[in-house]
C-alpha positions as CSV (number, residue, x, y, z in Angstrom):
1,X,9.5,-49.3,19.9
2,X,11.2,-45.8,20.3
3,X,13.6,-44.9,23.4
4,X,11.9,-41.6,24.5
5,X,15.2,-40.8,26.4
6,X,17.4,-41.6,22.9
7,X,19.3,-38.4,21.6
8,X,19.9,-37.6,17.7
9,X,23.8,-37.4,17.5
10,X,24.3,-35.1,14.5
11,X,27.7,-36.1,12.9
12,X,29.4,-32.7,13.6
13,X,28.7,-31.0,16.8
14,X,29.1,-27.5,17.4
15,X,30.0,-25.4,20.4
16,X,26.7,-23.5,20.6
17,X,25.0,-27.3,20.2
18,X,27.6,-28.4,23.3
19,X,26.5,-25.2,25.6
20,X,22.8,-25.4,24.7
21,X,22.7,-29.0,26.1
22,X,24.4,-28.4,28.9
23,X,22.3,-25.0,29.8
24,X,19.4,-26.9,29.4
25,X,20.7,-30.4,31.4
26,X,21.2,-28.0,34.5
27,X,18.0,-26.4,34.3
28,X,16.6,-30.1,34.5
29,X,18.6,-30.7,37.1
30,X,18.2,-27.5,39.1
31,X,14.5,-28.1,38.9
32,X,14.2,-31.0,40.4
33,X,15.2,-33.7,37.3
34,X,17.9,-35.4,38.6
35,X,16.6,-39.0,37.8
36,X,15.3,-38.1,34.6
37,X,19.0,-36.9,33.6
38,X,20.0,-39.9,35.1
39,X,17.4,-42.0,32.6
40,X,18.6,-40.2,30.0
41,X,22.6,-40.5,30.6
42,X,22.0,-44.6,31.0
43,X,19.6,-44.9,28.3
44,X,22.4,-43.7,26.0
45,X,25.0,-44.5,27.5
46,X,24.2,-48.2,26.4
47,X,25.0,-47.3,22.8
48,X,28.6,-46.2,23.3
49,X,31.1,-48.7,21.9
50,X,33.6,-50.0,24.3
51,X,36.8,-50.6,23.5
């Protein structure tokens, strides 16, 4: 089974990658998405290694 809220990390990120997210993270956000931005900052969050 897939995570629908899992995000493809590329292994170089670019600047116009960074603002593109963001731009479209507040347009989620500003229309109404805050608990599906929410869903998608814990489902990945999960996957971070801690030190």
């Amino acid at each position: 089974m897939t995570d629908p809220n899992a995000l493809s990390i590329p292994p170089h990120i670019s600047a116009a990658q960074i603002k593109g997210f963001a731009f479209a993270a507040g347009r989620t956000v500003l229309e109404g998405g805050v608990g599906k931005m929410l869903d998608l900052a814990r489902a990945n969050l999960r996957n971070v290694p801690r030190p």
